[in-house]
Every structure is written in C-alpha cells, then in structure tokens.
C-alpha positions as CSV (number, residue, x, y, z in Angstrom):
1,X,0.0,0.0,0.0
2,X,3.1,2.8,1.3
3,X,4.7,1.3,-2.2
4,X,2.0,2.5,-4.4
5,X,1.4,5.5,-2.6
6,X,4.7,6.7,-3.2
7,X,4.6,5.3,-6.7
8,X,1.7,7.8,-7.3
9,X,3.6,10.9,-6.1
10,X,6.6,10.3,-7.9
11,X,4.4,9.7,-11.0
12,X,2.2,13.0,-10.2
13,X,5.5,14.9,-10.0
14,X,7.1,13.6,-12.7
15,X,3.9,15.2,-14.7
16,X,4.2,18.4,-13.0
17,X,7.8,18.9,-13.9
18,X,7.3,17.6,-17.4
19,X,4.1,20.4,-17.3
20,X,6.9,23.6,-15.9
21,X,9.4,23.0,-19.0
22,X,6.3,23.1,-21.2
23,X,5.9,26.2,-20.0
24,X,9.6,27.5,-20.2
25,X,9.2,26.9,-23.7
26,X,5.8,28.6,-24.4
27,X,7.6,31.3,-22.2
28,X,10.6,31.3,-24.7
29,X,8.1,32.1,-27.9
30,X,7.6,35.6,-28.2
31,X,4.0,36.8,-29.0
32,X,3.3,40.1,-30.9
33,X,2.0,42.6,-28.5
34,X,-1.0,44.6,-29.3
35,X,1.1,47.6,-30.9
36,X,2.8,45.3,-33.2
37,X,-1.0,43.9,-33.8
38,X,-2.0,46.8,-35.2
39,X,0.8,48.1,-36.9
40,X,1.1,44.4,-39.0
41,X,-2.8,45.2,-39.6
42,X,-2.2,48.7,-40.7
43,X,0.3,47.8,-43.0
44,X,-1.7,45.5,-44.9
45,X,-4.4,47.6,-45.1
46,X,-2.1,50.1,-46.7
47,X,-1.0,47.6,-48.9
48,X,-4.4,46.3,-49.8
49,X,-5.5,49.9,-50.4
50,X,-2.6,50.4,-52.8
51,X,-3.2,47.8,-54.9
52,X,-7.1,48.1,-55.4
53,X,-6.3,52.0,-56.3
54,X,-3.7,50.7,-58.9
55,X,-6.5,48.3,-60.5
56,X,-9.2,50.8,-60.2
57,X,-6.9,53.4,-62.2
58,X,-5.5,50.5,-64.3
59,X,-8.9,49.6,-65.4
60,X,-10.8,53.5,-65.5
61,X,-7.2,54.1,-67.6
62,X,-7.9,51.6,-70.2
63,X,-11.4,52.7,-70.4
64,X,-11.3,56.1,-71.1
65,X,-8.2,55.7,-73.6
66,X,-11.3,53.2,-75.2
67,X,-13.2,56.0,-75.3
68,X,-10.3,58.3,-77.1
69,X,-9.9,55.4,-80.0
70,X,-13.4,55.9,-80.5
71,X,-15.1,58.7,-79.1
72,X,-17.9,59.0,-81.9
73,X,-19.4,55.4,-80.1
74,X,-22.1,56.3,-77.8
75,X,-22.0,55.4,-74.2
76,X,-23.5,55.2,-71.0
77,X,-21.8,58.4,-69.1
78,X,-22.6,59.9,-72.5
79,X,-26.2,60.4,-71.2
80,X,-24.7,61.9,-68.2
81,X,-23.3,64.7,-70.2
82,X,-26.3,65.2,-72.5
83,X,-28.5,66.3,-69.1
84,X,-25.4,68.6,-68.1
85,X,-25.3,70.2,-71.3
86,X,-28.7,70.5,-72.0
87,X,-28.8,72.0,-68.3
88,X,-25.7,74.8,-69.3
89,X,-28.3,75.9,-72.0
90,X,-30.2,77.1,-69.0
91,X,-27.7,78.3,-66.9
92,X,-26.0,80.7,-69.7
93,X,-29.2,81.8,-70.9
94,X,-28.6,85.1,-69.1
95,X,-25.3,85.9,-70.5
96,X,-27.2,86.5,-74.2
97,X,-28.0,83.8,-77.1
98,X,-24.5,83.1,-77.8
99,X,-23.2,82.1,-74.2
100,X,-26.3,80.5,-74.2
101,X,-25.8,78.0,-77.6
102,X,-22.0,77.6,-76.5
103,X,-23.0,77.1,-72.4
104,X,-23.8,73.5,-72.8
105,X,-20.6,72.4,-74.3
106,X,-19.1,74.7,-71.6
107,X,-20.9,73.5,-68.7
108,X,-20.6,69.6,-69.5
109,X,-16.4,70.3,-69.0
110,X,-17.0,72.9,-66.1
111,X,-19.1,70.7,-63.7
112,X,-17.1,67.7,-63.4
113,X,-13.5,69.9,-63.7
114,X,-15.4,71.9,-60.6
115,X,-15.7,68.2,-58.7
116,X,-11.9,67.6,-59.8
117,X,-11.2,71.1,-57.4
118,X,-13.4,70.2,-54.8
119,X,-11.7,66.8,-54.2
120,X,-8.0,68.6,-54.5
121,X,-9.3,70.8,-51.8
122,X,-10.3,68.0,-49.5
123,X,-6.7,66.3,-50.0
124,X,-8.7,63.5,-52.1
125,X,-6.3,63.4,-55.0
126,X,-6.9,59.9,-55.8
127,X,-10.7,60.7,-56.3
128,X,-10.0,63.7,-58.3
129,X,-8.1,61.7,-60.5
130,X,-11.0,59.1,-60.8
131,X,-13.2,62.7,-62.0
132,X,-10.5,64.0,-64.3
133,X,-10.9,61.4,-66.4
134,X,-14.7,62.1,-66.3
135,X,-13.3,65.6,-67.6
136,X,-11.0,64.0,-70.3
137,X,-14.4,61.8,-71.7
138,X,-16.6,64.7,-71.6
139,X,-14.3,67.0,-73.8
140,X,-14.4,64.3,-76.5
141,X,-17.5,64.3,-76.4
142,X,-17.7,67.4,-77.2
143,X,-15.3,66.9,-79.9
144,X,-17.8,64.8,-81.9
145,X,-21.0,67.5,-81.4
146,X,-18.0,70.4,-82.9
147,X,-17.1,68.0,-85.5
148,X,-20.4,67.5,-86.8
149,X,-21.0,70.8,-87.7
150,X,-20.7,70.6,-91.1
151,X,-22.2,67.1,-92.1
152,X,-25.1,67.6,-89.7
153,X,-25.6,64.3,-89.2
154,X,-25.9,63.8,-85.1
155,X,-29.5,63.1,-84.2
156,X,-30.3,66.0,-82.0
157,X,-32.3,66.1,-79.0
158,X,-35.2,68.3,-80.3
159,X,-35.5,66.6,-83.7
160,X,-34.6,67.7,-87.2
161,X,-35.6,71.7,-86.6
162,X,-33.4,72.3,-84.0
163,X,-30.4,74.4,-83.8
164,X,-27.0,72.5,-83.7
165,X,-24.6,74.6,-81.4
166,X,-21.6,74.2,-83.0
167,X,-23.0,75.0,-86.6
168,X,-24.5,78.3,-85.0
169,X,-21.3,79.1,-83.4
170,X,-18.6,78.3,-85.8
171,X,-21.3,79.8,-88.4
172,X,-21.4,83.3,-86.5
173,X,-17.0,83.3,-85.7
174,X,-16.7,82.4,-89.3
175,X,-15.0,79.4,-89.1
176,X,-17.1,76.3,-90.2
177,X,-14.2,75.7,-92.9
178,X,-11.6,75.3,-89.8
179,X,-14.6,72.2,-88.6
180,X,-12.1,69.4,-88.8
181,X,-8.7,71.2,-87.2
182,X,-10.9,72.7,-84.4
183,X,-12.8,68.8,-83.8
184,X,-9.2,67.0,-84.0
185,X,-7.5,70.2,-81.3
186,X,-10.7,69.3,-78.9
187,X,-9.9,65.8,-79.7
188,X,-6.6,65.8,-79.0
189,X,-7.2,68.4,-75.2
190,X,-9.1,65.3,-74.4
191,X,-7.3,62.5,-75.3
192,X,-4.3,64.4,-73.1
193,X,-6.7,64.6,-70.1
194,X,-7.4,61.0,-69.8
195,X,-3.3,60.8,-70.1
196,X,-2.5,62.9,-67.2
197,X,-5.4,61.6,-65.0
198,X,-3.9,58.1,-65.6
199,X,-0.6,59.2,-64.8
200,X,-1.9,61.2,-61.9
201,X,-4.2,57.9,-60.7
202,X,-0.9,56.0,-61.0
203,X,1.2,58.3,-59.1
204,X,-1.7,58.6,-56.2
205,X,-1.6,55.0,-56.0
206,X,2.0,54.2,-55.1
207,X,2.2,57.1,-52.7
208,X,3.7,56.7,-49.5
209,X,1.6,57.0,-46.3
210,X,4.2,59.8,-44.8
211,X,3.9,62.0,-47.9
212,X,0.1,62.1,-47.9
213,X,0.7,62.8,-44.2
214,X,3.0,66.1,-45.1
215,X,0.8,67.4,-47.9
216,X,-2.2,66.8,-45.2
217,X,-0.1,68.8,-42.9
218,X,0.9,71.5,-45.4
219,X,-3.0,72.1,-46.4
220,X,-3.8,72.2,-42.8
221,X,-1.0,74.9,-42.3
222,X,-2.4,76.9,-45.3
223,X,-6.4,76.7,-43.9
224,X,-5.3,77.7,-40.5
225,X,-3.3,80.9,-42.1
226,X,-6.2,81.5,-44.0
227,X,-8.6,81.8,-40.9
C-alpha cells in the first residue's frame, strides 16, 4: 500500500515537472504585442489599399483611352453629359443667345472639372483623378458634337428643326471651314486629359503613407493661415 502511494507521487511529480518545462518553452516564444498587432494590420491595409487604387486606375485608364480610340461610339456616361449640357443651356441663358448656344458644351467640362477642385481641396487626390478622367471623356464628347458641324448628321435632341450649337457658333466666328482642325485640337485636349489623369491615378496609387501625411499637414498649415 506505502509502495504504491509513493509510486503515485513520484508519477504526479514527474507530470508536474514535465508540465513547468512546457511552460519555459511557451515562455521562450515571443507573441506580438497589441502595438505590433496593429501596426502588422495597418500595414496591410495600406497595402491592400494600394493595390485596389492601382487596378481601379488601371482599369478606368484603359477605359477612357477606349473611349479616345473611338469617341464617336455612344455610351452610358454619355447620357450623363447630354443632361449637363442641356442644363448649361439654362444656366448661360442670361449671358445672351451666344453664351447660351455655347454654355452646354461649356458646362458639361466645367461641372465635373469643378468636382476635380473640390476633391483637391479636401486632400482626395486619388478621387480627383478618378473625376478627371470624367473631364478627359466629356471633352471628347464634345469633340464629336463640334465636328459635326458641317455634315449635320448627329441626331439632335429636339429633332430635325433644332439648332445645332456648333453649326450656330462656328457659323457666326466664321469658321465652319476650320470644322475638322478645331474637332481634332478638342480631340486631341481630351485624349491628353485621360493621359495625365492616368498618370496622376498612378502616381496617387503608389504614394507613401508619410507623404500624404506632409501634404495633409501643409494644407492644414495653409487653412489655418487663412482663418
């Protein structure tokens, strides 16, 4: 009986030293701390981040340069910029019949370059990139309605009778002849556009979290002098 009772002990603490050196060696392994947590986290959201800007401006990039190739092909953000220029009609209407004819050509560039500003402004460079090309599209859009001038041949929005703006204006400047060169410059304005705002997307993409730290420190600076 005193010979298996001391069997037992011996066995129990045989279990319980065996059980300590486990936990030397768990106490050897070195766990990230919470900091470290979060800065491994933060780093791959960064990361992340990066990467699905890169693809987004990849992709809007190849797009829009699409929509340069061929920008006589009508498309959805096309309807977009009918509404907006129909709406500059409106808007210019005070500034007498000539500002009024050219306003919706006008105001179809001047809204979405406005939204490009705002986003600047608000140290959202990436976004305004995403809007520039928006821009870019929009001017070759307007490329097609000024190279139409002469052929008449774009189906207008009031039917047959109405009054085609860039007919009307190139008409009253005198320069319907100079139709193809003045189609092909707003052409090529637009085609550059998309360029830079691809370039720009690019560049936005890659940027280091400490830069857009000291540009958000530099337009703080510049709002608080400006209070």
């Amino acid at each position: 009986m005193i010979l298996s009772v001391l069997c037992g002990k011996t066995y129990v603490l045989k279990r319980a030293c065996r059980f300590q050196r486990c936990l030397k060696d768990l106490s050897v392994v070195r766990l990230p701390q919470p900091l470290e947590w979060r800065v491994m986290k933060d780093e791959y959201g960064l990361q992340t981040n990066k990467t699905i800007k890169l693809i987004c401006a990849a992709l809007a990039g190849l797009y829009f340069l699409w929509c340069a190739w061929n920008p006589r092909e009508w498309r959805l953000i096309d309807g977009v910029n009918l509404l907006i220029h129909e709406a500059g009609h409106l808007f210019f209407r005070p500034f007498g019949e000539f500002m009024m004819i050219a306003g919706g050509s006008l105001f179809q560039v001047i809204l979405p370059a406005v939204f490009v500003g705002y986003f600047i402004w608000q140290q959202k460079r990436y976004s305004s990139t995403m809007v520039l090309f928006w821009v870019g599209e929009s001017i070759l859009n307007v490329s097609v309605y000024a190279g139409d001038s002469l052929a008449l041949q774009l189906p207008l929005l009031g039917g047959e009778d109405s009054l085609h703006d860039w007919n009307y204006m190139l008409g009253v400047m005198g320069m319907l002849k100079q139709t193809p060169k003045i189609a092909g410059m707003i052409r090529f304005i637009g085609t550059l556009t998309i360029l830079v705002a691809l370039v720009w997307a690019i560049r936005e993409s890659l940027k280091k979290p400490e830069e857009e730290t000291a540009e958000a420190y530099s337009q703080a600076k510049v709002e608080w002098w400006m209070k």
